[in-house]
C-alpha positions in Angstrom: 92.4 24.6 109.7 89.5 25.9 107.7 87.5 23.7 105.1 89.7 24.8 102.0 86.6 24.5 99.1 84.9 27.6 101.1 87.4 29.9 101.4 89.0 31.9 98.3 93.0 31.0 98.3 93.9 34.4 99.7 91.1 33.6 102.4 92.9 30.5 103.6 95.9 31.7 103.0 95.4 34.5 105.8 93.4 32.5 107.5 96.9 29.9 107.7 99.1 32.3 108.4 97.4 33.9 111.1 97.4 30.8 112.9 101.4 30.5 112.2 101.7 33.6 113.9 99.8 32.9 117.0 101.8 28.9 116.8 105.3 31.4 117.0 106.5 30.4 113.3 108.0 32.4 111.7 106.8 34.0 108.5 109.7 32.5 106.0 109.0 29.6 107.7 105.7 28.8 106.6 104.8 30.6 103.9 106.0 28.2 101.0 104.0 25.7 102.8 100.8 28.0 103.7 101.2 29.1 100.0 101.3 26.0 98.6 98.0 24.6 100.9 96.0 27.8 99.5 96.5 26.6 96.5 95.4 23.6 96.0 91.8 25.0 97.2 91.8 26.0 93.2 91.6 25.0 89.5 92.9 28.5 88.2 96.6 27.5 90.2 98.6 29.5 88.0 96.7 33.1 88.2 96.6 32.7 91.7 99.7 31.9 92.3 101.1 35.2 90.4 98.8 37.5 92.3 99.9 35.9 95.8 103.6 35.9 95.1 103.4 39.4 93.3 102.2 40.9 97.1 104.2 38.3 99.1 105.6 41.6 100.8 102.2 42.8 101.4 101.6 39.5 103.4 105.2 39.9 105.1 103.8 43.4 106.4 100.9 42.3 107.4 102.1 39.3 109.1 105.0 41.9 110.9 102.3 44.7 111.7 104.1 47.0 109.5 102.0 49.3 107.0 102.7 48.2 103.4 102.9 50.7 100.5 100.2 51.1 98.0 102.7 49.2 95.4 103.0 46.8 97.4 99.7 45.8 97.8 98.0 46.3 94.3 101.3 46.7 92.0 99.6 45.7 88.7 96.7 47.4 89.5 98.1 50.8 90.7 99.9 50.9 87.7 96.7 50.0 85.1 94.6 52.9 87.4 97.6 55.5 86.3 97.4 54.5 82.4 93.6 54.6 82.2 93.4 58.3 83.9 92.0 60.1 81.7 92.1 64.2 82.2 88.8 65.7 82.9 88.2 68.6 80.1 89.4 72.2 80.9 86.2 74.4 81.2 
């Protein structure tokens, strides 16, 4: 496994999972536990762990080879790009 205090948590948490897959776990399997390890590389546990289990389905995709959607990925942030649009003046 990679030294945790150089990698971000969602670095070693892909970086866990990957080797999961390649082991033949299964990702329900691990993924509490893989989640959990990532974690502890950080002080800000809390933020982290909101962001990680907010695109948990991203990382199920990913892990599966199926394309995510955009929401799926970035669900907070899609939704703050679509407030802050702001309509370019009519000429």
């Amino acid at each position: 496994m990679p030294a945790a205090n150089r990698l971000s948590p969602p670095e070693l948490l892909a970086e866990m999972l990957r080797e999961d897959r390649a082991r033949g776990f299964g990702f329900e399997d691990v993924w509490d536990e893989d989640l959990e390890v990532a974690l502890s590389s950080t002080s800000d546990r809390t933020s982290w762990r909101s962001a990680l289990e907010a695109t948990q389905d991203a990382w199920r995709s990913s892990w599966s080879n199926t394309p995510g959607r955009r929401s799926q990925l970035t669900p907070d942030l899609a939704d703050d790009a679509r407030e802050r649009t702001v309509p370019s003046p009519a000429h």
